[in-house]
C-alpha positions in Angstrom: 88.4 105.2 -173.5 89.7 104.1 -176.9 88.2 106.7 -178.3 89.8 109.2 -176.2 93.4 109.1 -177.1 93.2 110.2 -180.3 90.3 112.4 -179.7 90.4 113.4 -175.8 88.3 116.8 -176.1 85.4 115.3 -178.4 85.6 112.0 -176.5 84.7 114.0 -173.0 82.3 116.0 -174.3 80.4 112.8 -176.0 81.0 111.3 -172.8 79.0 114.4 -170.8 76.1 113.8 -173.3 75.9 110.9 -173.3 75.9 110.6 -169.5 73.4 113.7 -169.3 70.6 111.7 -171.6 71.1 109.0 -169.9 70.0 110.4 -166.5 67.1 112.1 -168.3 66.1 108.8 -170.1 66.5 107.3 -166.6 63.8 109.6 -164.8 61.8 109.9 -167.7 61.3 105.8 -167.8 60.4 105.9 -164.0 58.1 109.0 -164.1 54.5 107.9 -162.8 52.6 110.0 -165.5 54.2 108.3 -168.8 52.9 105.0 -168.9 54.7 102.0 -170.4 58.2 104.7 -169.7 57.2 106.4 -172.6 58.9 109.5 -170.5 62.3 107.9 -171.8 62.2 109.1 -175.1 63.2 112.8 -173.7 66.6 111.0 -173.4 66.9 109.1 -176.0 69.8 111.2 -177.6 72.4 109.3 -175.7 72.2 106.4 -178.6 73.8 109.9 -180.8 76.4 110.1 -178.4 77.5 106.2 -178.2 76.9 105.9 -182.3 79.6 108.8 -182.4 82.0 107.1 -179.7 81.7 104.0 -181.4 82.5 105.9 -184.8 85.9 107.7 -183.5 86.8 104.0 -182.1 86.6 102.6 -185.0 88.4 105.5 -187.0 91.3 104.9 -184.0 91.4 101.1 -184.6 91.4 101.7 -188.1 94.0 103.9 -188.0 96.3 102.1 -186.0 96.0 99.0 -188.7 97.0 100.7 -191.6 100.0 102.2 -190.2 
């Protein structure tokens, strides 16, 4: 949410992915044929996503302490 008032557009979108590849990591851990939820690593992208928030949160906090 931080994230998103400097950045609303990019924030949503990484907020899509990162919800997306989180379902898909979701089924893929619970799939019967990938043992030991080796299936999850179809959606493992989500840690991109949540890197990239964290990144524009920190660029926002930064931001807001040097001015």
């Amino acid at each position: 949410m931080i994230s998103g008032l400097k950045y609303p557009t990019a924030s949503a979108l990484l907020g899509a992915g990162w919800l997306v590849n989180r379902i898909i990591y979701a089924v893929g851990y619970t799939r019967k044929d990938k043992e030991g939820g080796k299936g999850r690593l179809a959606g493992a992208g989500f840690w991109l996503c949540q890197f990239a928030l964290y990144g524009m949160t920190g660029k926002v906090g930064w931001d807001v302490l040097m001015n």
